[in-house]
PDB file of N, CA, C and O in Angstrom:
ATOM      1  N   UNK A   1      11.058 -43.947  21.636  1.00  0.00           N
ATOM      2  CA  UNK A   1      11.347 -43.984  23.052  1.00  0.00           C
ATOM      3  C   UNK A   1      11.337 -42.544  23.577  1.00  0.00           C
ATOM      4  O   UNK A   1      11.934 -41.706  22.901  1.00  0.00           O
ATOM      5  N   UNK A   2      10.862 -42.247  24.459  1.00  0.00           N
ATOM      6  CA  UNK A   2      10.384 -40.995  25.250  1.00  0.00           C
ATOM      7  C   UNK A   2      11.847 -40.822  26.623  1.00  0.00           C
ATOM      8  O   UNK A   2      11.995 -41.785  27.375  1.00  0.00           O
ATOM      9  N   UNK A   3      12.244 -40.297  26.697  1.00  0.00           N
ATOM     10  CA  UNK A   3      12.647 -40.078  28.270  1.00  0.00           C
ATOM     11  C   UNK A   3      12.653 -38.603  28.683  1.00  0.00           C
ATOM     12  O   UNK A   3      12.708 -37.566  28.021  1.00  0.00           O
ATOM     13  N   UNK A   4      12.592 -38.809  29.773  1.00  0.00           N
ATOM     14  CA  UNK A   4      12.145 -37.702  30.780  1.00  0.00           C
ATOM     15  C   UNK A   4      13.440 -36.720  31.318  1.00  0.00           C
ATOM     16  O   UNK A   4      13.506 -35.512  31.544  1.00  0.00           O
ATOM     17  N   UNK A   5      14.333 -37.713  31.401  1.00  0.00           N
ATOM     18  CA  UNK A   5      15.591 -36.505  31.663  1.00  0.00           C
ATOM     19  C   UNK A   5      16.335 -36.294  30.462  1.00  0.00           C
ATOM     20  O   UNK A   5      17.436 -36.844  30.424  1.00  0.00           O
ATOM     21  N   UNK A   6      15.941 -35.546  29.360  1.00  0.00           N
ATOM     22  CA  UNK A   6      16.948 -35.609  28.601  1.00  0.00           C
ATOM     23  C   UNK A   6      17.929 -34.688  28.024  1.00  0.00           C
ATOM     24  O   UNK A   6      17.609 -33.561  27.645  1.00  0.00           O
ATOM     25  N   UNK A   7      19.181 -35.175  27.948  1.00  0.00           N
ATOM     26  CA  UNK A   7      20.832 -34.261  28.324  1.00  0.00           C
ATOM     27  C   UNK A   7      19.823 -33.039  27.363  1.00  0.00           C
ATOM     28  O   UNK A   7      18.887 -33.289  26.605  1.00  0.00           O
ATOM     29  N   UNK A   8      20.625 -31.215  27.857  1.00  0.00           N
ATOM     30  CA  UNK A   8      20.220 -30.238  27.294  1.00  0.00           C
ATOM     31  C   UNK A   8      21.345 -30.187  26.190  1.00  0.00           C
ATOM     32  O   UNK A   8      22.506 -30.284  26.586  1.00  0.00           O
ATOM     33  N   UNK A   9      21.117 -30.050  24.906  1.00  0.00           N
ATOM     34  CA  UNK A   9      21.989 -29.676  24.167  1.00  0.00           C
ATOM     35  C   UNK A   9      22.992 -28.646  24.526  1.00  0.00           C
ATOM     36  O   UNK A   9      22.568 -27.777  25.289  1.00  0.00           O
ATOM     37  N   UNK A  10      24.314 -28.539  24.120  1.00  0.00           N
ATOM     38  CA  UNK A  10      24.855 -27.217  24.505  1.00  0.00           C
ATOM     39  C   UNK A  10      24.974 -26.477  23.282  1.00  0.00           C
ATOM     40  O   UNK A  10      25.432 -26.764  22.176  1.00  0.00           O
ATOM     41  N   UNK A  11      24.148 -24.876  24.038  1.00  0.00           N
ATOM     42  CA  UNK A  11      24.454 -24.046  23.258  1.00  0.00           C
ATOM     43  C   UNK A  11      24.999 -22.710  23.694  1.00  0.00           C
ATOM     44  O   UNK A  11      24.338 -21.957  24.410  1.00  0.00           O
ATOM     45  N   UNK A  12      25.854 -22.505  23.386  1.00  0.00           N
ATOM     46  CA  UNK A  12      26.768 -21.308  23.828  1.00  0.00           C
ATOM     47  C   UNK A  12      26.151 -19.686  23.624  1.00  0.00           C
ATOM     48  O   UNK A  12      25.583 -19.363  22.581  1.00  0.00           O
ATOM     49  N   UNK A  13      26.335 -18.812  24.679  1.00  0.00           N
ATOM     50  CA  UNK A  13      25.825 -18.051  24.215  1.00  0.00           C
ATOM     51  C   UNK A  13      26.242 -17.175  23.090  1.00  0.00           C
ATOM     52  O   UNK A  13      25.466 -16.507  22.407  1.00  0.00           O
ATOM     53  N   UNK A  14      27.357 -17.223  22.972  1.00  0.00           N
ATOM     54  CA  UNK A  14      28.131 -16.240  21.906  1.00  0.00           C
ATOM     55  C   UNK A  14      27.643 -17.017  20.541  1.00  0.00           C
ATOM     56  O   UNK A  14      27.169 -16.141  19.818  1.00  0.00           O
ATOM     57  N   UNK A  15      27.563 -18.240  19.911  1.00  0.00           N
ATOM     58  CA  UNK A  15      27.138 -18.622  18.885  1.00  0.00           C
ATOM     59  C   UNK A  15      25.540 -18.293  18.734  1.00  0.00           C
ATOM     60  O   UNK A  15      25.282 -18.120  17.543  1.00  0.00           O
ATOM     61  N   UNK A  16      24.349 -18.148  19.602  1.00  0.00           N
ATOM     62  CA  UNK A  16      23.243 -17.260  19.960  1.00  0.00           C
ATOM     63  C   UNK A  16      23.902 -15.916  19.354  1.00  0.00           C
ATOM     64  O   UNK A  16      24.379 -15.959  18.220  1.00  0.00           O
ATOM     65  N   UNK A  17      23.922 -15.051  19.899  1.00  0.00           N
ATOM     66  CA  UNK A  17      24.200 -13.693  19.517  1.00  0.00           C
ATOM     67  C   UNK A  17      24.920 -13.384  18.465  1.00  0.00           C
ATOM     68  O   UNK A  17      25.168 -12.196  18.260  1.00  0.00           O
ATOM     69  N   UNK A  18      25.420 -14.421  17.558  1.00  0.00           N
ATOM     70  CA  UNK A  18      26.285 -14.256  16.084  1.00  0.00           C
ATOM     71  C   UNK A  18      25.424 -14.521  15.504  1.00  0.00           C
ATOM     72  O   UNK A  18      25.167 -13.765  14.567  1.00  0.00           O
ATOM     73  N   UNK A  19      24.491 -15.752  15.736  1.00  0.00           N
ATOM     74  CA  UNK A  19      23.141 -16.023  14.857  1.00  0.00           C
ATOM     75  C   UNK A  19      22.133 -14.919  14.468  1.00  0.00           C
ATOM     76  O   UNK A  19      21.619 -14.672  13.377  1.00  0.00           O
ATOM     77  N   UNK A  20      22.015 -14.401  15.522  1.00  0.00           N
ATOM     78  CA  UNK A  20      21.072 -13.212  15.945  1.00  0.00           C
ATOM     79  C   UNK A  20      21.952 -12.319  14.859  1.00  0.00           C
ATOM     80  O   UNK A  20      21.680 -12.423  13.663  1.00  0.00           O
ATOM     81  N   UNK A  21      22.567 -11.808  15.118  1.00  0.00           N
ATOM     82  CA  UNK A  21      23.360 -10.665  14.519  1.00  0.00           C
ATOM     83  C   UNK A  21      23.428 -10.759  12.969  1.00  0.00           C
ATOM     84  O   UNK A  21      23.053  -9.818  12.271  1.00  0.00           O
ATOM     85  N   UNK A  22      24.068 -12.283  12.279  1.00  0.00           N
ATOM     86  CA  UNK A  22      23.753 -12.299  11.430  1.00  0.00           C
ATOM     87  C   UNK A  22      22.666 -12.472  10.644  1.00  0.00           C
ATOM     88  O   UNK A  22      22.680 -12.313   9.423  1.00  0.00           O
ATOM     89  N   UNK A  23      21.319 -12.930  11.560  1.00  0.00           N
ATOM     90  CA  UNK A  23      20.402 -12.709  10.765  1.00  0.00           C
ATOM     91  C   UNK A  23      19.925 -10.753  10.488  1.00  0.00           C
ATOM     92  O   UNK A  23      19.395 -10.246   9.499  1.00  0.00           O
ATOM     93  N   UNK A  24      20.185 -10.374  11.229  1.00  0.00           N
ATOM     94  CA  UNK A  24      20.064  -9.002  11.462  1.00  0.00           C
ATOM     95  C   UNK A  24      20.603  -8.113   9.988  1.00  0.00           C
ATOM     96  O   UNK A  24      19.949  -7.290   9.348  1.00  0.00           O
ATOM     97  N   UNK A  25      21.723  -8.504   9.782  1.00  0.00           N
ATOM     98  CA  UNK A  25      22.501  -8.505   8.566  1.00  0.00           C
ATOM     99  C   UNK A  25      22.002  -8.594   7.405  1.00  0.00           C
ATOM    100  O   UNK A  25      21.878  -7.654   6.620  1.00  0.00           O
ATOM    101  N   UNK A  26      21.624  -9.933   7.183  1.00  0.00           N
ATOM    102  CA  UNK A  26      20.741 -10.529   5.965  1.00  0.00           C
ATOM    103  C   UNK A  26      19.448  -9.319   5.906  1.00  0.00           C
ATOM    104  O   UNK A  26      19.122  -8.747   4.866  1.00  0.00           O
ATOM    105  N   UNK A  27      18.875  -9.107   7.124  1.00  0.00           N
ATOM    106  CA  UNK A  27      17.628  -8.175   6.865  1.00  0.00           C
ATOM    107  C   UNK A  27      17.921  -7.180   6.603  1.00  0.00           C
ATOM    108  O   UNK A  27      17.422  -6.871   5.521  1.00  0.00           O
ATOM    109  N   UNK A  28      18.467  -6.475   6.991  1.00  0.00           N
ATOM    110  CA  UNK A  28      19.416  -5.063   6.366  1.00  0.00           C
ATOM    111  C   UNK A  28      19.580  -5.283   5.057  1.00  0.00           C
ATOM    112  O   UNK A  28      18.728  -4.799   4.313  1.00  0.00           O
ATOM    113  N   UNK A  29      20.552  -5.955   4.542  1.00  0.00           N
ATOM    114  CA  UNK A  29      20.709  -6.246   3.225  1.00  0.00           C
ATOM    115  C   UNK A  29      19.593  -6.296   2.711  1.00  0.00           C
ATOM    116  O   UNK A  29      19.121  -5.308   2.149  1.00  0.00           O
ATOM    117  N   UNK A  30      19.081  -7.206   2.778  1.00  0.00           N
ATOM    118  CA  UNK A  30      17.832  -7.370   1.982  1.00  0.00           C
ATOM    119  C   UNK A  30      17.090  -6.068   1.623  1.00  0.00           C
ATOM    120  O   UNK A  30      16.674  -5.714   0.520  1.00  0.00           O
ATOM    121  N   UNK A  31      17.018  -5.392   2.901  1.00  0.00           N
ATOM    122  CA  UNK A  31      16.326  -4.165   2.973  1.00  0.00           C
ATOM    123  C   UNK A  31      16.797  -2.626   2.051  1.00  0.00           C
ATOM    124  O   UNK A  31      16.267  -1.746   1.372  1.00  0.00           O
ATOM    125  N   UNK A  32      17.625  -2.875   2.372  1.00  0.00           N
ATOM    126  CA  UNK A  32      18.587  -1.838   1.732  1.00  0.00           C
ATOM    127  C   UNK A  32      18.813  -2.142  -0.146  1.00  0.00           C
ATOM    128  O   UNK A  32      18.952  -1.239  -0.971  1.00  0.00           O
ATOM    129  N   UNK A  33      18.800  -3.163  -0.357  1.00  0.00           N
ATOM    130  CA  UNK A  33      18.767  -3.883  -1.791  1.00  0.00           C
ATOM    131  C   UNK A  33      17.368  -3.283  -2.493  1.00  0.00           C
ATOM    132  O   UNK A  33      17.221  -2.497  -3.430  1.00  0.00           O
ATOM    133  N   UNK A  34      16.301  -4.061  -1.553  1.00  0.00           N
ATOM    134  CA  UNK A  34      14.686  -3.524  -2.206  1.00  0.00           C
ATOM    135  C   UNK A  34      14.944  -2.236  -1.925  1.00  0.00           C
ATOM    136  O   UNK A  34      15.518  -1.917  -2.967  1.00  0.00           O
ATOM    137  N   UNK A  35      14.931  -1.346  -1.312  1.00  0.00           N
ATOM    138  CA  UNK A  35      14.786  -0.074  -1.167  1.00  0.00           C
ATOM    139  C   UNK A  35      15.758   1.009  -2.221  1.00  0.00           C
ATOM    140  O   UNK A  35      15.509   2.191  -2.458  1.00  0.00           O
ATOM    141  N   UNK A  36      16.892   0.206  -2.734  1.00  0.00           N
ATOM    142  CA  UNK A  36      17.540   1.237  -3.903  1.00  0.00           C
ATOM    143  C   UNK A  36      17.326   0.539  -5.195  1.00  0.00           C
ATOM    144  O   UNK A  36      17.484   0.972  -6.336  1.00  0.00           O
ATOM    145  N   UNK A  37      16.872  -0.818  -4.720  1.00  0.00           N
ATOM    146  CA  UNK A  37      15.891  -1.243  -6.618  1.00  0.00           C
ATOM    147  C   UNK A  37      14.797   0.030  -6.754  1.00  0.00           C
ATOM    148  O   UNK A  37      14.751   0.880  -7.644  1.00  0.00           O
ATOM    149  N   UNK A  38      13.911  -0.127  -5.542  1.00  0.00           N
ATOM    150  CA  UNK A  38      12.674   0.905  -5.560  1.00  0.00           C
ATOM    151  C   UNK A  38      13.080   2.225  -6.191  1.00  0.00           C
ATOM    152  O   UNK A  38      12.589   2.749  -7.191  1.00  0.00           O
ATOM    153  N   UNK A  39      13.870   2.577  -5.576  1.00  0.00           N
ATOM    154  CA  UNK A  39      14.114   3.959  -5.655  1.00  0.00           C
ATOM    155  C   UNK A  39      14.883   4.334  -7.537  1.00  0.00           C
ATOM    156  O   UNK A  39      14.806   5.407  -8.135  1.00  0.00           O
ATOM    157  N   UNK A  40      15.334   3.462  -7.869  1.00  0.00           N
ATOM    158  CA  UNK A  40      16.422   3.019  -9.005  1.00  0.00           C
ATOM    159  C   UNK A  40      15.169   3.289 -10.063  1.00  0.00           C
ATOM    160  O   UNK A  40      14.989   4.249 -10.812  1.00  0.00           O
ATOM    161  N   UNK A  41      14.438   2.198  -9.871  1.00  0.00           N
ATOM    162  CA  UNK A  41      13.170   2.565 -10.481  1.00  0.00           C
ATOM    163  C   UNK A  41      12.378   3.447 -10.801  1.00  0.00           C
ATOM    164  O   UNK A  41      11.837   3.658 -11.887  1.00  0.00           O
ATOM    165  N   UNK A  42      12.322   3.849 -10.074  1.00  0.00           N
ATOM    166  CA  UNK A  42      11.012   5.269  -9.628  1.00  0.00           C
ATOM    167  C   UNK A  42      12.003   6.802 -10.483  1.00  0.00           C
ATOM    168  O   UNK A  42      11.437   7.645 -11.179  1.00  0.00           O
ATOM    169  N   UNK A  43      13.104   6.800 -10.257  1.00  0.00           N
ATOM    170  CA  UNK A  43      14.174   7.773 -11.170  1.00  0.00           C
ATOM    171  C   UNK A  43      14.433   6.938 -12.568  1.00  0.00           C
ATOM    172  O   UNK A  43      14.094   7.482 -13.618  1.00  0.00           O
ATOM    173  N   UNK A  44      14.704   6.341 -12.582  1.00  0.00           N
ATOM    174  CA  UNK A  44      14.653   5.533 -14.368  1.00  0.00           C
ATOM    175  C   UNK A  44      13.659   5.745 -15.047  1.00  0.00           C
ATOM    176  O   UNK A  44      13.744   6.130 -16.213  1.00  0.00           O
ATOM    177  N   UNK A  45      12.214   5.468 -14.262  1.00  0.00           N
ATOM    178  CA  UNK A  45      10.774   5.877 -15.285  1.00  0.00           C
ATOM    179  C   UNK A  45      10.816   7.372 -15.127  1.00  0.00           C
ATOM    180  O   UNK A  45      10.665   7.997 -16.176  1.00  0.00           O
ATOM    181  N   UNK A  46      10.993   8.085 -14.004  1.00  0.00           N
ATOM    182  CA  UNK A  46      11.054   9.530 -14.043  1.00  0.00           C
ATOM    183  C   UNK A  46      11.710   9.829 -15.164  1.00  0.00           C
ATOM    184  O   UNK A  46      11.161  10.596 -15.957  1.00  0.00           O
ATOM    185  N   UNK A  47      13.002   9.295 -15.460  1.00  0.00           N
ATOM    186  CA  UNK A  47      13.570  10.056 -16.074  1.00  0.00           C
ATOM    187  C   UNK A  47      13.077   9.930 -17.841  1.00  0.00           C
ATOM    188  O   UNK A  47      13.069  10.827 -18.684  1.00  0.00           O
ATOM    189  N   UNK A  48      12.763   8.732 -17.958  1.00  0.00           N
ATOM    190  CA  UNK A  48      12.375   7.972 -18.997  1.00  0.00           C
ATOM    191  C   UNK A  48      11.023   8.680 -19.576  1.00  0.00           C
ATOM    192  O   UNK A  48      10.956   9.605 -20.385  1.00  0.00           O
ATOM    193  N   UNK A  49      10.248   8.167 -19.101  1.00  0.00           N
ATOM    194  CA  UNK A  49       8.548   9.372 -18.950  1.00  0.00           C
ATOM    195  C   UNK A  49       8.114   9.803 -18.426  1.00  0.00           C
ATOM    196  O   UNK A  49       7.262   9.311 -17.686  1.00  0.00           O
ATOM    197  N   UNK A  50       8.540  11.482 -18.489  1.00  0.00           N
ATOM    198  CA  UNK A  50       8.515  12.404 -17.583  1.00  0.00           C
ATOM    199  C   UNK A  50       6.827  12.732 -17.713  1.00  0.00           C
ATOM    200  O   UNK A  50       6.260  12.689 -18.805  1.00  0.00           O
ATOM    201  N   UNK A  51       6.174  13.038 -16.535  1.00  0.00           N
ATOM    202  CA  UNK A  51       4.783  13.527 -16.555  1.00  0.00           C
ATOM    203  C   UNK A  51       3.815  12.360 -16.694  1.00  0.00           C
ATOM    204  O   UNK A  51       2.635  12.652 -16.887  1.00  0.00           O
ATOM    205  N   UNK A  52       4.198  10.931 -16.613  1.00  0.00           N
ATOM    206  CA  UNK A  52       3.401  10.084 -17.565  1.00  0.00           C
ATOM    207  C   UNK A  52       3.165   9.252 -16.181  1.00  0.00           C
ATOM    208  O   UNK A  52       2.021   9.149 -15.739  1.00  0.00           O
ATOM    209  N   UNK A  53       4.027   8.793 -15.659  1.00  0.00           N
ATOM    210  CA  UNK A  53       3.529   7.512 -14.427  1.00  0.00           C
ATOM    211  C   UNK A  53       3.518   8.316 -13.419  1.00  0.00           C
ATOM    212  O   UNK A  53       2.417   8.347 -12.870  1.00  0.00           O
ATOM    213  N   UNK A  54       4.683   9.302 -12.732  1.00  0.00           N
ATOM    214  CA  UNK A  54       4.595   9.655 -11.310  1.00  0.00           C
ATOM    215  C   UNK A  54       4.236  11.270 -11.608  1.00  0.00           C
ATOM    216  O   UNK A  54       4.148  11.796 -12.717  1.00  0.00           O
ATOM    217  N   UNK A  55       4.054  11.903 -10.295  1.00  0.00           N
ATOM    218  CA  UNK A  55       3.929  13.473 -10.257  1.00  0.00           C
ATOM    219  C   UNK A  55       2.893  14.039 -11.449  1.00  0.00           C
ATOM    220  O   UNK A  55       3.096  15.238 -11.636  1.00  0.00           O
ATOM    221  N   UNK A  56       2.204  13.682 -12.005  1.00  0.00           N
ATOM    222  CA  UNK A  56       0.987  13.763 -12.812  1.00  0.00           C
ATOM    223  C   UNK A  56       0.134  14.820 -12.543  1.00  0.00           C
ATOM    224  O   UNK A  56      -0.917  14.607 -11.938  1.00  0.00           O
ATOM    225  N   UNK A  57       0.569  16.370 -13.055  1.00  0.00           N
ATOM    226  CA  UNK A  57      -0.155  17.369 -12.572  1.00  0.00           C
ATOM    227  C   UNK A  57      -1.878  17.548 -12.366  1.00  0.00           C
ATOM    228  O   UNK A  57      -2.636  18.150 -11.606  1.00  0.00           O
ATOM    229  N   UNK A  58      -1.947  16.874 -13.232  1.00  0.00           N
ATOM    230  CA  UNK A  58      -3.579  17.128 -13.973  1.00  0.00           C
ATOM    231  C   UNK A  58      -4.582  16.046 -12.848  1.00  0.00           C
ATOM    232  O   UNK A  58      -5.728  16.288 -12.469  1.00  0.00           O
ATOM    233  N   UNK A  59      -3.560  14.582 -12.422  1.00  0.00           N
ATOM    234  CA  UNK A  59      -4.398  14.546 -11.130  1.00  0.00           C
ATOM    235  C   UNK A  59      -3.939  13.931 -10.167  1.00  0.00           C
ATOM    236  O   UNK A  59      -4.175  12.765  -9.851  1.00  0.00           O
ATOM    237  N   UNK A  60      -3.021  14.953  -9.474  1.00  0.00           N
ATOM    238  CA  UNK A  60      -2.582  15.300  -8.457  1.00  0.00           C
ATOM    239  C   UNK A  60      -3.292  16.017  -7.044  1.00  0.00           C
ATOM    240  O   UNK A  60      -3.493  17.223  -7.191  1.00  0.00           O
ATOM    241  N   UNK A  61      -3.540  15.674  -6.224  1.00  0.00           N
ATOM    242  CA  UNK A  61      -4.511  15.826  -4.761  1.00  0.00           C
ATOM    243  C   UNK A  61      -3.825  16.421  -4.019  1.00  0.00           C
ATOM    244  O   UNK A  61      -3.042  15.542  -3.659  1.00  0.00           O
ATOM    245  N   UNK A  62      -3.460  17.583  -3.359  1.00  0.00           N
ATOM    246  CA  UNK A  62      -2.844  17.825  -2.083  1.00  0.00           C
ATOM    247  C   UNK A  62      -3.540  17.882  -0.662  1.00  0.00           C
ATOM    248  O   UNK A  62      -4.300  18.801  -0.357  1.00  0.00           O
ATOM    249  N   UNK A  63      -3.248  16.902   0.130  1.00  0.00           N
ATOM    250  CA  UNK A  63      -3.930  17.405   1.543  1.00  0.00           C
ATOM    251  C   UNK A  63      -3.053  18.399   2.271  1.00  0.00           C
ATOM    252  O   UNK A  63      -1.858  18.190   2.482  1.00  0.00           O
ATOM    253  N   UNK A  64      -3.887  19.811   2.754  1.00  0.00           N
ATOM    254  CA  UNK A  64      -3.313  20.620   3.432  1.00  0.00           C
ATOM    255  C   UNK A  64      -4.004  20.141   4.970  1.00  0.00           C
ATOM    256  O   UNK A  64      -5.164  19.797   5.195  1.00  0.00           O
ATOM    257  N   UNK A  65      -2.840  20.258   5.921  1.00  0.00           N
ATOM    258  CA  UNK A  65      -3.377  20.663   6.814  1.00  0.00           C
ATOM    259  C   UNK A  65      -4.412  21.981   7.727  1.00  0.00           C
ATOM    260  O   UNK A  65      -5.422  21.937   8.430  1.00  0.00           O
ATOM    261  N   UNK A  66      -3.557  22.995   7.271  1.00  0.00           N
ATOM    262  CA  UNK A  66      -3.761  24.711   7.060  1.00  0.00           C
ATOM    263  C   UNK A  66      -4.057  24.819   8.510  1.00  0.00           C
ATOM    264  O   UNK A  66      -5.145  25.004   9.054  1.00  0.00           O
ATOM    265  N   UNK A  67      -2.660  24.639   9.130  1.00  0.00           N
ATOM    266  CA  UNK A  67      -2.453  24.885  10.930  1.00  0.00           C
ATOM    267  C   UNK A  67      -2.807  25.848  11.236  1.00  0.00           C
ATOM    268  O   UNK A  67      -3.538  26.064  12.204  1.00  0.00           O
ATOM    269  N   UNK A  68      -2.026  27.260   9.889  1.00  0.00           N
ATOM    270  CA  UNK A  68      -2.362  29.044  10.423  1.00  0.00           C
ATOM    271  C   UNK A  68      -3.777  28.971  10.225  1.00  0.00           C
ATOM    272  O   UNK A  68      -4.069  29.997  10.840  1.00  0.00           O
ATOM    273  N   UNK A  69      -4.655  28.609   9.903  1.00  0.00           N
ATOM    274  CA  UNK A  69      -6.115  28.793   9.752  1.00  0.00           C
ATOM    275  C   UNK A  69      -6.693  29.089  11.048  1.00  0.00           C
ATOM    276  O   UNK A  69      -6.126  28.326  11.829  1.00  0.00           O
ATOM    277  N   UNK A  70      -7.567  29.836  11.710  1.00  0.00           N
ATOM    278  CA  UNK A  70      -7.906  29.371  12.562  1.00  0.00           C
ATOM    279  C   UNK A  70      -9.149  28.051  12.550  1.00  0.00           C
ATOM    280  O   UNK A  70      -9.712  27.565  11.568  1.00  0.00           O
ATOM    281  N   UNK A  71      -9.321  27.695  14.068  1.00  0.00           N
ATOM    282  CA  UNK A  71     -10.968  26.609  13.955  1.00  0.00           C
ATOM    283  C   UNK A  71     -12.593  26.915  13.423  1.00  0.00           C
ATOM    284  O   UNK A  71     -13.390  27.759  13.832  1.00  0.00           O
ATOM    285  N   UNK A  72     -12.730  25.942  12.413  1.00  0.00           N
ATOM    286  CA  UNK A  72     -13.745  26.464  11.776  1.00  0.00           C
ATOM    287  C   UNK A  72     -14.953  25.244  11.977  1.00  0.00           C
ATOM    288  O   UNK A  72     -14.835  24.088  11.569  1.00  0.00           O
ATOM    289  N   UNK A  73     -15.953  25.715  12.594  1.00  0.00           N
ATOM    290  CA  UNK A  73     -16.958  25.110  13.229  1.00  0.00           C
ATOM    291  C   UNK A  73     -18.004  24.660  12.235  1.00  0.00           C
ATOM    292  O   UNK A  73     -18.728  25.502  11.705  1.00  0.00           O
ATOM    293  N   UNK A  74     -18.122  23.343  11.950  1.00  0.00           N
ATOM    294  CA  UNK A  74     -19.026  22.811  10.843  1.00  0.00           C
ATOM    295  C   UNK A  74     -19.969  21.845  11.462  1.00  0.00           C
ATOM    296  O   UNK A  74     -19.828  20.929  12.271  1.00  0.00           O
ATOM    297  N   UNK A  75     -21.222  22.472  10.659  1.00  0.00           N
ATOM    298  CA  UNK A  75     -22.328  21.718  11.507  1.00  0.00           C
ATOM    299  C   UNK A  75     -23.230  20.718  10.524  1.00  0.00           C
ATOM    300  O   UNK A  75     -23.240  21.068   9.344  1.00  0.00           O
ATOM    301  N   UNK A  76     -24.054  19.414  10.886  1.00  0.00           N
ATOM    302  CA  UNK A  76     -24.218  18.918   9.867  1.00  0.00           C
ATOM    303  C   UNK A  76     -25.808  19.002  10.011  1.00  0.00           C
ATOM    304  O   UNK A  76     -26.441  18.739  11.034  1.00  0.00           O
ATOM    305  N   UNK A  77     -26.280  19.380   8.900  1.00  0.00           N
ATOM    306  CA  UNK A  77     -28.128  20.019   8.957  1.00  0.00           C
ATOM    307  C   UNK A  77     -28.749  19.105   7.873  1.00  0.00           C
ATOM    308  O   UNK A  77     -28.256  19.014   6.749  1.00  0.00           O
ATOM    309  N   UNK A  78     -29.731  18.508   8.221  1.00  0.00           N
ATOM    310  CA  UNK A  78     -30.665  17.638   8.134  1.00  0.00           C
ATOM    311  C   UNK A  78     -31.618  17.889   7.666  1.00  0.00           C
ATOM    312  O   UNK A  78     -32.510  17.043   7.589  1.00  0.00           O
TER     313      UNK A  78
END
């Protein structure tokens, strides 16, 4: 059965904005949880095997920007 006027549920706004909030919560948490597993990790193998998974001198890439440089005009020849 279909009807056309039908009663609006009530919903309060303050139970809205606790919902909200606590989901807000949960994501934080969550967030904050993965982010010091990550980190927990990343110092445990550091510490564990040093030189072997992270910071790996031998091939390691640095991009410089090199701001003090001045502009250096490169042309492409054919």
């Amino acid at each position: 059965m279909v009807t056309w006027n039908e009663p609006r549920p009530d919903i309060v706004l303050r139970d809205v904005i606790l919902t909200i909030f606590s989901f807000i919560g949960v994501a934080l948490l969550f967030t904050l949880v993965a982010g010091l597993s990550f980190g927990g990790l990343r110092v445990f193998v550091k510490a564990r095997y040093p030189d072997r998974v992270f910071d790996r001198a031998d091939q390691m890439e640095i991009i410089q920007l090199k701001l003090t440089q001045g502009v250096i005009r490169k042309e492409l020849h054919e």
